[in-house]
C-alpha positions in Angstrom: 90.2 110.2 160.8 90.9 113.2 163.2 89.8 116.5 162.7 91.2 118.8 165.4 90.2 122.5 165.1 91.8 125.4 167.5 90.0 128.3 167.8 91.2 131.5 169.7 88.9 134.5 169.5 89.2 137.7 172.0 87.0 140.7 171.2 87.1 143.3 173.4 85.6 146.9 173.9 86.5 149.4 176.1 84.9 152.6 176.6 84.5 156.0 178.9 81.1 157.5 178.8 80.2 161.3 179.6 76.7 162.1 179.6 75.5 165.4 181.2 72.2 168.0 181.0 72.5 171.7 181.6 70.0 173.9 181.9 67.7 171.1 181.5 67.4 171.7 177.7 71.3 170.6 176.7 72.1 167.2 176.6 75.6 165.9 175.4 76.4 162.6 175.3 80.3 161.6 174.2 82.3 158.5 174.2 85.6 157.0 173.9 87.0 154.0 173.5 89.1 151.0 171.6 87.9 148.0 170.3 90.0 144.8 169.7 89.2 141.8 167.5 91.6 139.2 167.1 90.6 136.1 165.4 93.2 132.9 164.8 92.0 129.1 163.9 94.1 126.2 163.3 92.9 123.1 161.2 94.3 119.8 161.3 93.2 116.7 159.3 94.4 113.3 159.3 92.9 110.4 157.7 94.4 106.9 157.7 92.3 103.1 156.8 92.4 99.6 158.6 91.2 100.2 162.4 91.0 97.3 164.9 87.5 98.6 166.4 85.1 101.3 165.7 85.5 102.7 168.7 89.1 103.1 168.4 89.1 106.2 166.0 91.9 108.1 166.7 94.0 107.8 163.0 96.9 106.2 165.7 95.5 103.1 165.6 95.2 102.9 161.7 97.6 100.6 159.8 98.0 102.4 156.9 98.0 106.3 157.1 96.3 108.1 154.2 96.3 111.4 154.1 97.7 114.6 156.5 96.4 118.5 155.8 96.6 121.8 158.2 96.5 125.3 158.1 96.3 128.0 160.2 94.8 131.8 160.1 95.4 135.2 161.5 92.8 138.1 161.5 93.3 141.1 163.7 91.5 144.6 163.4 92.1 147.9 166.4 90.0 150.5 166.2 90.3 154.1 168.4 86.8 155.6 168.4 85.1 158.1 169.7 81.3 160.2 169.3 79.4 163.0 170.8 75.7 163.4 170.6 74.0 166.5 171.5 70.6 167.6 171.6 68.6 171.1 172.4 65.1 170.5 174.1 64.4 167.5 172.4 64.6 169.6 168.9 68.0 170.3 167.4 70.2 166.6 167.3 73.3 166.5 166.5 76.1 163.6 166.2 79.6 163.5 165.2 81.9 160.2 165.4 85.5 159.7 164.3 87.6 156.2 164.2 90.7 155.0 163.1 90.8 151.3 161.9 94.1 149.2 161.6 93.8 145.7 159.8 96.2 143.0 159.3 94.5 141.8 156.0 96.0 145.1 154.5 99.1 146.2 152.9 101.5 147.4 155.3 101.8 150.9 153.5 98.2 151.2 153.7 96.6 149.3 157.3 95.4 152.1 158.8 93.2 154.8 158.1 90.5 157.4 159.6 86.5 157.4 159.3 84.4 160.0 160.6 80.8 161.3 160.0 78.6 164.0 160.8 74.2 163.8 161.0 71.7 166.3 162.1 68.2 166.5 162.7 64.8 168.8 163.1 62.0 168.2 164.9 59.6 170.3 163.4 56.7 169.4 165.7 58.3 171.1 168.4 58.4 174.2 166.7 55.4 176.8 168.0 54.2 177.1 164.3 53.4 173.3 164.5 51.1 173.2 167.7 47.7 173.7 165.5 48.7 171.1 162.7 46.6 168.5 164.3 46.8 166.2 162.1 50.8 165.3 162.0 51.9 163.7 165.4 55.5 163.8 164.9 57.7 165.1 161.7 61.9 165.0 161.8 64.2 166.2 159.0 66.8 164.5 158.8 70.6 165.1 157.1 74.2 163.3 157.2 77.7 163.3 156.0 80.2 160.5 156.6 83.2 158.1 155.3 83.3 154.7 155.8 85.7 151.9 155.6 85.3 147.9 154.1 88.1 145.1 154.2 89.1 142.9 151.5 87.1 139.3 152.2 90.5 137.6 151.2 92.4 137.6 154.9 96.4 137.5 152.9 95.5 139.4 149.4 98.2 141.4 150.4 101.2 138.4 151.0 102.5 136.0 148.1 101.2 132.3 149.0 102.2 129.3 147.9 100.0 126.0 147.3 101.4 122.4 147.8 101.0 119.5 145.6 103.5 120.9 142.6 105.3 117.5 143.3 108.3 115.9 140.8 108.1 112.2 141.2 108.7 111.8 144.6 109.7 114.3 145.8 107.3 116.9 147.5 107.0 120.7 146.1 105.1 124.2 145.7 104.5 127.0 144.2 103.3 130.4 143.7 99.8 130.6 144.6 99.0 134.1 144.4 100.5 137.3 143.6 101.1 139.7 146.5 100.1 143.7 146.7 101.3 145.5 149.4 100.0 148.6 148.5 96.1 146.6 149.2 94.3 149.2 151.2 90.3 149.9 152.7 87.3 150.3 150.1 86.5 154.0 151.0 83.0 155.4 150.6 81.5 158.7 151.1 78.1 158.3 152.3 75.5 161.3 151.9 72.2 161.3 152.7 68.3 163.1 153.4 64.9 161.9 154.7 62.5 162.5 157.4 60.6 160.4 159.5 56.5 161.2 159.4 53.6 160.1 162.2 50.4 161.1 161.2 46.5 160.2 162.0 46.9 159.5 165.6 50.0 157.8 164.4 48.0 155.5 162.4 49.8 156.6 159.3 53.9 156.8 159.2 56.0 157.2 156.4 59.9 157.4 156.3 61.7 158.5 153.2 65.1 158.5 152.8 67.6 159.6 149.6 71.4 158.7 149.5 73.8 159.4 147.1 77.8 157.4 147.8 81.0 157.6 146.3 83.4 154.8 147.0 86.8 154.9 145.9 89.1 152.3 145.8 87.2 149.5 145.2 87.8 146.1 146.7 87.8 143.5 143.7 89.2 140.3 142.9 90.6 140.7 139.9 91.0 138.2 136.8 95.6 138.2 136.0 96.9 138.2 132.4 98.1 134.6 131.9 101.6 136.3 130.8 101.7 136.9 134.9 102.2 132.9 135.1 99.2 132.4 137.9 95.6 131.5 136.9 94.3 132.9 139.7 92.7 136.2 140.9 94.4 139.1 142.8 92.7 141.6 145.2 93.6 145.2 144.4 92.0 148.6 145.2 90.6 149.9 141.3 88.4 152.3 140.4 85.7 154.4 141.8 81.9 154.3 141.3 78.8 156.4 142.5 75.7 155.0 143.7 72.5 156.9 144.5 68.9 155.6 145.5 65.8 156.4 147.4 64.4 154.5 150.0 60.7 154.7 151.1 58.4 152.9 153.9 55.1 153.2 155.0 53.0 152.1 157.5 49.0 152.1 157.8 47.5 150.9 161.3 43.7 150.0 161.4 41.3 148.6 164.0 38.2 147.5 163.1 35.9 145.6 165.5 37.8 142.8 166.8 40.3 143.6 163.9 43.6 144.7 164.1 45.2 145.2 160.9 48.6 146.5 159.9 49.7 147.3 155.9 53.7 148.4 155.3 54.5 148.7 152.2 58.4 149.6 151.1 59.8 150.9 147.4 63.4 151.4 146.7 65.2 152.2 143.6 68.9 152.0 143.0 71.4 153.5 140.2 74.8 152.7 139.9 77.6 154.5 137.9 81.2 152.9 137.3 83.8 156.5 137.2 86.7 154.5 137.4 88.9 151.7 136.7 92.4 153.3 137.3 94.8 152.1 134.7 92.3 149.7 133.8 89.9 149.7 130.5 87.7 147.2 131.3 87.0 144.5 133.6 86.0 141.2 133.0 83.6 139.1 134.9 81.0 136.4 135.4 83.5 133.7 134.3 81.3 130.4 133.2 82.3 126.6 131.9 84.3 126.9 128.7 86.2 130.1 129.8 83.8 132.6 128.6 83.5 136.0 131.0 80.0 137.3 130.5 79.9 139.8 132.4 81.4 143.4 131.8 82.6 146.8 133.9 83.3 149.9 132.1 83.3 153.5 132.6 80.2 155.3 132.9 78.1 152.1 132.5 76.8 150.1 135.7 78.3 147.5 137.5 78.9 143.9 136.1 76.8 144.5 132.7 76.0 140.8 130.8 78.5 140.9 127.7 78.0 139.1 124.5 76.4 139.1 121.2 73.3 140.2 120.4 71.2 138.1 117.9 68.8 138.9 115.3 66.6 135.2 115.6 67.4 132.2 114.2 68.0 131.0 110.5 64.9 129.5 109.0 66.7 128.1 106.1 70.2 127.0 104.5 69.6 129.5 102.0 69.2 131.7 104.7 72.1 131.4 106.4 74.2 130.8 103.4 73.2 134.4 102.2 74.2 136.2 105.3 77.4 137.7 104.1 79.1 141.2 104.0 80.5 143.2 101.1 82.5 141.1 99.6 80.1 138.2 99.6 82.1 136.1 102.3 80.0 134.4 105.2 79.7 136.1 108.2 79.1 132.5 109.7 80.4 129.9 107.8 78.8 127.2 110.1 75.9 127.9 110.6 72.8 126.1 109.1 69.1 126.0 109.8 67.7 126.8 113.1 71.0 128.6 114.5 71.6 131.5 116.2 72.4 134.5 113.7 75.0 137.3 115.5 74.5 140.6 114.7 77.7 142.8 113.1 77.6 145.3 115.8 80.4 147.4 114.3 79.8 146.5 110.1 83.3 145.3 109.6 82.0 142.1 108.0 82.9 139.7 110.2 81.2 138.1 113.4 84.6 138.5 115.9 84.8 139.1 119.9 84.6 142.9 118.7 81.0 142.7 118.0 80.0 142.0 121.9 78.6 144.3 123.1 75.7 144.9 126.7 73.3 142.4 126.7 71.5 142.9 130.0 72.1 144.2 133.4 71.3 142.0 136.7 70.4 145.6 138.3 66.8 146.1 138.9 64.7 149.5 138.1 63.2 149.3 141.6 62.5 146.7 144.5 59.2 146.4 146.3 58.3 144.8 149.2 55.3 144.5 151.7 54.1 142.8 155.2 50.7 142.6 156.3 49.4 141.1 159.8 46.0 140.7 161.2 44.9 139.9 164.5 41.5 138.4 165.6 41.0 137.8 169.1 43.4 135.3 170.2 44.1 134.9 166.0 47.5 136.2 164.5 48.2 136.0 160.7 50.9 137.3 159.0 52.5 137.5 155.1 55.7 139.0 154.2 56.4 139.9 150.4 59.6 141.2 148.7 60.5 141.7 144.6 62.9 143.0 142.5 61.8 144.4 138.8 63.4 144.9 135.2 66.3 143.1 136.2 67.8 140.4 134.0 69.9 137.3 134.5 71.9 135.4 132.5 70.4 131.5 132.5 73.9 129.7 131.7 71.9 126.4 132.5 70.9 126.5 128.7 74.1 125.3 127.9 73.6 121.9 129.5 69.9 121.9 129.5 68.9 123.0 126.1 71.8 121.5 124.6 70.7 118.2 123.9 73.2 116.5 126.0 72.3 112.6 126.2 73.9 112.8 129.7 72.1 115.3 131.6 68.6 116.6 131.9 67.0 118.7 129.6 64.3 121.3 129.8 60.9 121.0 128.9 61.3 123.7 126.1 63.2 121.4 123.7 60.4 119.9 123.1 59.8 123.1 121.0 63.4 123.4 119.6 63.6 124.3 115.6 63.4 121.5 113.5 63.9 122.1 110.0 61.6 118.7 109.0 59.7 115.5 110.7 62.4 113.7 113.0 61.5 110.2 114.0 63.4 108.3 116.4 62.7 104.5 118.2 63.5 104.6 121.7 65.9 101.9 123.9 62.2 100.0 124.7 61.6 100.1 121.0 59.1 103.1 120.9 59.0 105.1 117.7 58.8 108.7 117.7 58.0 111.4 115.5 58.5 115.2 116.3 57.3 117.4 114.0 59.3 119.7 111.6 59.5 123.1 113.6 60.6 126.8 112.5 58.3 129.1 113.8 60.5 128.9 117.2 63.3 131.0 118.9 64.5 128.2 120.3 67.7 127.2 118.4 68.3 123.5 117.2 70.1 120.8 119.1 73.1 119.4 117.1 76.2 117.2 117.3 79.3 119.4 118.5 77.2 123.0 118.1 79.4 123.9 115.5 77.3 127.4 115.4 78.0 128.0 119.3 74.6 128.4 119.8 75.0 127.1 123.3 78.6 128.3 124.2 78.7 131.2 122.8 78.0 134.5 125.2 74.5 136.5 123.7 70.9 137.5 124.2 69.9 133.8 123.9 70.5 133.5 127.5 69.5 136.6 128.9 65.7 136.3 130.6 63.4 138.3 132.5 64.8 138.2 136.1 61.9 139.8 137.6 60.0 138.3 140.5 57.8 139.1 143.7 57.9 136.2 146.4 56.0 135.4 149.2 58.8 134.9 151.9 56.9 133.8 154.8 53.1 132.9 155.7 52.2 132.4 159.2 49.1 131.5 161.4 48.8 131.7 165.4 46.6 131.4 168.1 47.2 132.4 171.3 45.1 130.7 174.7 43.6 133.9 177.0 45.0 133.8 180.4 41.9 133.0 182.3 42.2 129.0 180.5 45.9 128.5 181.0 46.6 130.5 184.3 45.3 127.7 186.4 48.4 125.4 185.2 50.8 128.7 186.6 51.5 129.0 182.4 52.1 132.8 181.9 51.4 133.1 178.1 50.6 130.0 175.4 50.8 130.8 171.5 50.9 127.8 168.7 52.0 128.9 165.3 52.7 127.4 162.1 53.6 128.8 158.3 55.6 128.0 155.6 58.7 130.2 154.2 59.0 130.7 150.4 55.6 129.3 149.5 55.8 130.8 146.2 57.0 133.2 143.6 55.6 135.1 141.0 57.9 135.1 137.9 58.9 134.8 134.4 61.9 132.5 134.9 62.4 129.8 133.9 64.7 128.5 135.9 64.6 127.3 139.9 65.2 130.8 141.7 65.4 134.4 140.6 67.1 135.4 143.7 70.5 134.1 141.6 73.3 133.0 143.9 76.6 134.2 142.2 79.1 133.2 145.2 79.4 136.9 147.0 81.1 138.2 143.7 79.9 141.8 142.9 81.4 141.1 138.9 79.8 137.5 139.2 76.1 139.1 139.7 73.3 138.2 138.3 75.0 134.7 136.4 73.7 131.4 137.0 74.7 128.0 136.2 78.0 129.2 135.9 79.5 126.0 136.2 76.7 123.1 135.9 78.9 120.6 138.4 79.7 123.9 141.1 78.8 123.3 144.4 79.5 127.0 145.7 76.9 128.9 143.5 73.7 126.7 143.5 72.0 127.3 146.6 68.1 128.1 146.2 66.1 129.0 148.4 64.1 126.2 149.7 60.7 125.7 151.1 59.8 124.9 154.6 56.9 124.6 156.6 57.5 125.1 160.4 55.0 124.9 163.6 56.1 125.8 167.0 54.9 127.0 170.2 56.0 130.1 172.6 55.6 129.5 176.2 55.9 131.4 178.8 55.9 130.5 183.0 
């Protein structure tokens, strides 16, 4: 096989600096400049069977060629930029910067456009009024104003592709691959924001609050076609608006006692988010899972990617049960459903259980995240713990479809062991082991049946929605490092062993492997997983690993 890649990349700055003091209590600082990015890779693969000698492996040698594949890519981004910071006696701060950004991943009615922002600041403890407040080392208010720029991830959203492999017989063809938007153009977002940094204690205590509130326009999403369009496949286009606001708090507590050094910092954050919106659009569907389903949902003045589906009212305990659940005119409002399924709620009472009855389920957003790192030093000791959580989130555990299913094929989860059973089921195993489960309906687990005629497995609702809150321990980890006066006899400057583990644990309800859910870098895809049970692109969890090291220095 060969495999030749061709890279060219060429980033270069240029800028003209001015800085000057007058008066010894002005200072300005301004800049301008360009910056040039340009990005291009080539990919060439060739794979062919039946070489002489292993260490002839250049597919030349082959006797029978296999396969040939290449493509090639173009990415190029100028920006003109420029800024100006000034100061008055280390008191008054000011900034201002301003850049225009031109893309080639963009529509050409819309690749380039202008950014600029704006930020002041106070530093109140170089006011006279301050001098006697002992007790507050340094306090800055804080304040800015700006408008910001993103790029589609897709580098030709904007072009019409075509794929290969749309072949007649013998003879080789293509076909329309995407569907192109010239009129793509930059995410926008207006970014306002407060705080103030705080030292206090002999700078023992600090705390640093901020509050933002943003407005982006023209979102960036990939965007699901009508099948009427002829193409399966998503389309990157600029819809919608939404607002975001959240406030962002640190803290940080230094302690010595004895031979202890100790340091506590402690962070909070909470988030909203606001969809105000979708252009010509109603709705947008996402979090696309096996069987076609999209379980997620963005709408107008809800949040973000909101789980979509039916809500359920527990689970039939009898026939008679579900054979009674009818509307007005006494016609089931499930006609397939028996004992130990799911039973969908009628959302809007028209007496039947249809896609009109879905409705939010869940959001993958959380109320507020928390984290926190601690170290401690001893003497030549260093320990240290790092912690981070997100909580009253919710994700969407689409592994219940495979796992809880009672697929012969594939694992299963512990918790059918405790699905409904209407009676005693006894079964002999392949080594000739007979089984008896008890009969089980005092579950909310629903039961596992030939072909799920109820959809209790396939069918988007609450079923799958679970806690998603968590609080992790992301790293652990121990050193020691050797006083000078033992190593500086072999000329070693500094000597410090370590070792730790990353991701030792996590506190959690979830029941499945990580509640830091990997959904692909999709915003609409957030907070889903298992999408697909076979996917390769959306199941990465975070692992643990134990490390040791050592940092020398001569």
């Amino acid at each position: 096989a060969t495999y030749p890649v061709q890279q060219h990349n060429i980033y270069s700055s240029t800028t003209l600096n001015y800085t000057k003091t007058f008066n010894n209590k002005h200072n300005v600082d301004a800049l301008i400049g360009w910056d040039i990015d340009d990005r291009r890779k080539e990919y060439v693969l060739a794979t062919a069977s039946g070489y002489p000698h292993d260490k002839l492996p250049e597919s030349i040698n082959a006797s029978t060629p296999l396969e040939g594949f290449s493509y090639y890519t173009e990415d190029h981004l100028l920006s003109l930029l420029s800024r100006v910071n000034y100061d008055y006696d280390n008191k008054y701060y000011f900034s201002a910067n301003y850049r225009r950004d031109g893309s080639s991943r963009l529509g050409a009615n819309n690749r380039w456009a202008n950014f600029w922002s704006v930020s002041a600041a106070w530093r109140m403890t170089q006011e006279k009024f301050m001098e006697n407040v002992s007790f507050i080392n340094d306090l800055k208010i804080r304040a800015s104003y700006g408008i910001n720029g993103t790029l589609p991830n897709d580098l030709y959203g904007h072009l019409s592709l075509y794929g290969y492999g749309y072949n007649y017989q013998t003879i080789a063809g293509s076909a329309p691959a995407s569907v192109p938007n010239p009129d793509l153009s930059w995410e926008t977002t207006r970014d306002a924001g407060v705080g103030f940094d705080l030292d206090m204690f002999n700078n023992k205590f600090s705390l640093v609050f901020d509050y933002y509130n943003r407005k982006t326009t023209d979102m960036l999403l990939a965007v699901q076609l009508p099948k009427s369009t002829g193409n399966i496949n998503t389309m990157y286009s600029n819809v919608g608006s939404m607002k975001n606001w959240g406030i962002e708090i640190s803290a940080t507590y230094r302690e010595q006692i004895g031979d202890v050094k100790l340091t506590v910092s402690p962070n909070f954050s909470l988030y909203r988010n606001e969809i105000t919106s979708l252009g010509s659009n109603a709705s947008l569907a996402g979090g696309a899972v096996a069987g076609g389903s999209n379980v997620t949902m963005t709408m107008v003045g809800q949040p973000v990617a909101q789980f979509w589906g039916y809500k359920t009212d527990g689970l039939f305990r009898s026939d008679a049960e579900a054979a009674n659940y009818v509307n007005s005119k006494g016609e089931r409002l499930q006609p397939s459903a028996s004992a130990g399924d799911l039973k969908y709620v009628d959302m809007n009472g028209d007496g039947q259980i249809t896609d009109d009855d879905k409705t939010i389920i869940g959001s993958s957003l959380p109320n507020c995240s928390f984290g926190l790192n601690i170290t401690a030093e001893y003497k030549g000791f260093d320990f240290s713990m790092l912690w981070q959580g997100d909580f009253g989130n919710q994700i969407y555990n689409n592994w219940k479809t495979e796992l809880m299913g009672g697929y012969a094929a594939k694992n299963q989860m512990t918790d059918m062991n405790n699905r409904f059973r209407a009676e005693d089921v006894t079964f002999t195993t392949a080594g000739g082991e007979k089984i008896t489960l008890p009969a089980n309906v005092n579950t909310d687990i629903p039961r596992a049946v030939l072909n799920d005629p109820n959809g209790n497995h396939t069918k988007a609702s609450d079923y799958f929605i679970e806690n998603g809150s968590y609080f992790r321990c992301n790293r652990i980890t121990l050193g020691y490092t050797f006083d000078k006066s033992l190593i500086s006899k072999a000329h070693i400057e500094s000597l410090r062993l370590y070792l730790g583990v990353k991701n030792p644990f996590t506190i959690t309800g979830y029941s499945m492997f990580d509640p830091q859910v990997p959904n692909n870098g999709s915003t609409l895809n957030r907070g889903v997983d298992g999408a697909y049970y076979y996917s390769t692109s959306d199941t990465y969890w975070v692992n643990r690993e134990f490390f040791a090291g050592l940092q020398l220095t001569f």
